[in-house]
N, C-alpha and C positions, 0 to 999 in steps of 0.2 A: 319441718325437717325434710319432709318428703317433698313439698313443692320445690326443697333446695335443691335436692340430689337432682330432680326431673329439669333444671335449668341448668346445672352443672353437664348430664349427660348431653341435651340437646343441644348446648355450647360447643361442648366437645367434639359432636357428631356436627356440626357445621364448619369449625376450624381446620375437621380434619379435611372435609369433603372439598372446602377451597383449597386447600393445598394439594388436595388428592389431581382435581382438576384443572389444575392451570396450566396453561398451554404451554409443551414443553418447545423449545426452537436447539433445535440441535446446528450448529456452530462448527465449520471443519477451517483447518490451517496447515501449510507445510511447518514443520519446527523449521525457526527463525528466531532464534534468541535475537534480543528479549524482546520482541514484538508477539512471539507465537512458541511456546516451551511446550516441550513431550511430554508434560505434566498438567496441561490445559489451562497453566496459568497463562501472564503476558498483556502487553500492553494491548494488542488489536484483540485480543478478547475479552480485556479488560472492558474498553470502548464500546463491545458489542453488549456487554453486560449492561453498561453504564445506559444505552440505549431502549432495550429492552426491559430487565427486570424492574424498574421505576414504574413499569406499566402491568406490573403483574404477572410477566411469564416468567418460566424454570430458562433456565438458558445453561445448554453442556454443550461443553467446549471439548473437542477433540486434534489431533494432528495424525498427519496421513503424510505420505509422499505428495509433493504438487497436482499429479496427471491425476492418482486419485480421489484426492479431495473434489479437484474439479467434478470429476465424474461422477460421484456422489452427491453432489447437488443437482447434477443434472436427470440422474436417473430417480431425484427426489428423496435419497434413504439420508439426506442431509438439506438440511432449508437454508443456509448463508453459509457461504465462502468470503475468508480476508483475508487478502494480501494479495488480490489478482492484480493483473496487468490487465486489462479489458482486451477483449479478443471477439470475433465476430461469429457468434451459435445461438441458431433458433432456439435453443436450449435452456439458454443463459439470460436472463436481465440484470444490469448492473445499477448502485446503487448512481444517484445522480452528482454527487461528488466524491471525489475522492477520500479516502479516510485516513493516508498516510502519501509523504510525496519527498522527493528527494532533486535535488539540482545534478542536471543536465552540465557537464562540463567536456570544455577542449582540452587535450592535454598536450603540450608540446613543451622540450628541451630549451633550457634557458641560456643555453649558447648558441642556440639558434638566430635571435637576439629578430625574433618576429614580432612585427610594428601590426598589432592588433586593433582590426577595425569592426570589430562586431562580427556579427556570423557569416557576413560577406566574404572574410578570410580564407573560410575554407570551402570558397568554390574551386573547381579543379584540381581540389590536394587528394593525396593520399591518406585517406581516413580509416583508419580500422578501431575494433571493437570487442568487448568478447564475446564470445558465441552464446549465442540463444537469448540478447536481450533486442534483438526487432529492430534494430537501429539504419538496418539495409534500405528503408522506404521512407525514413526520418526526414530528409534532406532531399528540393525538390530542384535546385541547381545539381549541374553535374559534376560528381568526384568521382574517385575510382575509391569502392567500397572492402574491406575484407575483413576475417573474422579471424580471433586467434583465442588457443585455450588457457592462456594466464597470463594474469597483467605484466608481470615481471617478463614474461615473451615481451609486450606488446613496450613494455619501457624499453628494453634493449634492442630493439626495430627502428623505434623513434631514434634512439641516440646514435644505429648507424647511419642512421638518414634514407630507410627502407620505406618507409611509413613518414607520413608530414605529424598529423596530431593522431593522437587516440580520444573518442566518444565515451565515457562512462559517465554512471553514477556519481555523485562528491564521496559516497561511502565507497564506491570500492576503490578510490582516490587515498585511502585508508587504511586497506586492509593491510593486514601483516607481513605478507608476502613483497611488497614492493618497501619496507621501512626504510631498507636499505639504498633506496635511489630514490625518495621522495622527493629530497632536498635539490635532484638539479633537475629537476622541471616546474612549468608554471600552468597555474588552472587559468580557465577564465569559463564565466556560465554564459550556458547558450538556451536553458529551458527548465522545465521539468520531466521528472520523472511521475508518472502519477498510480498510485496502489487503490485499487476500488474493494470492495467487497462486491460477491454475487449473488443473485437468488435463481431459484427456479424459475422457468416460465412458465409457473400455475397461478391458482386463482390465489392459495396461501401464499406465493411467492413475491406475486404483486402488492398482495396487502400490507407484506412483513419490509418491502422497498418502503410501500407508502410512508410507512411508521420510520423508517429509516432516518430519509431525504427531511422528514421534519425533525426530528429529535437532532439526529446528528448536528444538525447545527445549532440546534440549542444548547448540545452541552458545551458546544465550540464558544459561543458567546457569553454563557451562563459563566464558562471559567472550570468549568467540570471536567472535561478532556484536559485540559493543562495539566491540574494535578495529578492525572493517570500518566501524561508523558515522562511527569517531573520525578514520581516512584519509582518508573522505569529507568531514569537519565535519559530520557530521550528529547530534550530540551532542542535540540539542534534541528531534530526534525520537528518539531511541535512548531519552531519560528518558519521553516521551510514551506510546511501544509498553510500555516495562514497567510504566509506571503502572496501563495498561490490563488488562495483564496481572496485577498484583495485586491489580485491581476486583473482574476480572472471574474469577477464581481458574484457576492452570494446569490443577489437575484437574476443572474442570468444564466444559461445553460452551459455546464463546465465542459471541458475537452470533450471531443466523440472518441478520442482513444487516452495509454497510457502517456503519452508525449505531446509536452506542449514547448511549443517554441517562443522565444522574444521576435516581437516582430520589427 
């Protein structure tokens, strides 16, 4: 009876002590339903879960405004950021593929009645975009580039004939705001968009990338990430990332920023 209790406690004191000490990875995100929720659910943390904890660690997931999530990984009181745009700081190492990616599209007026030739189209137009999504350095022919603060501006530009195409994302090609004028213009894709996760540039940072860059695409292959898209409905983008990913091939080194072009 007593050698049970003494296997019982010594049991107990070791289950507890692995759990006491497994590496926590604390995880930041801007809320971004349903990729990044104020509740630390969501699909990009889903992902990160899916990543991680199969190997043993605690993994907490938080959301922050963007500027300081960033900032918190960088000053280390946080170990991985997802849903970055890759951006150039000593600071920052990014993971080596992207985790989430969305299509690059032109947008122009389909009484325009523009005989589309590839991205060639829009050398010398009038291109605008919204503000703060990087698109000014995108394009290495000449246009005339400019920024406006809502897409419903940027449709009614186009359809004075101020503006040739507009540059977005397919999603914000979507959003609620333009439902009302979707129907008389036409997309056409010119790239992607690509979303990374970040780490610290420490020694924990680099280790937590290393683990990344292999797992992540295991569960990409394995079929593991499908299902986390598929709970989320995010089926659209899940076909998008691996497209991207067959472009741009698994075994060779992905975009050096968020934007990738058809060449």
């Amino acid at each position: 009876m007593i050698q049970k209790l003494i296997i019982i406690v010594v049991t107990g004191v070791f289950a507890f002590g692995s759990n006491s000490y497994a590496e926590t990875i604390n995880v930041v995100g801007e809320v971004f339903p349903p990729m990044t929720n104020k509740d630390g659910t969501g699909q990009q943390f889903e992902i990160a879960k899916a990543v991680y904890e199969t190997l043993g660690y605690k993994v907490k997931c938080k959301t922050y405004p963007y500027k300081r999530a960033k900032y918190y990984v960088e000053i280390e009181k946080a170990d991985v950021m997802v849903g970055m745009l890759k951006t150039d700081s000593e600071k920052l190492i990014f993971a080596k593929f992207p985790h989430d990616a969305d299509n690059i599209i032109a947008i122009y007026p389909k009484n325009k009645n523009i005989k589309w030739d590839g991205i060639s189209t829009l050398k010398n137009k009038k291109l605008t975009w919204a503000r703060g999504l990087g698109f000014d350095k995108l394009f290495e022919f000449d246009h005339q580039g400019s920024e406006i603060n809502t897409r419903r501006q940027a449709f009614q530009k186009l359809l004075l004939g101020r503006d040739d195409f507009m540059i977005d994302a397919y999603s914000g090609f979507l959003l609620k705001e333009v439902d009302s004028l979707r129907n008389r213009f036409e997309t056409r894709k010119i790239g992607f968009i690509l979303i990374y996760c970040c780490f610290s540039n420490t020694e924990k940072g680099k280790r937590l990338k290393k683990i990344w860059d292999k797992e992540f695409l295991q569960i990409i292959e394995t079929g593991k990430a499908e299902s986390v898209y598929k709970k989320w409905k995010l089926m659209r983008e899940y076909r998008i990332l691996t497209e991207y990913l067959d472009k741009a091939g698994k075994t060779k080194r992905a975009s050096d920023g968020s934007f990738y072009l058809y060449k």
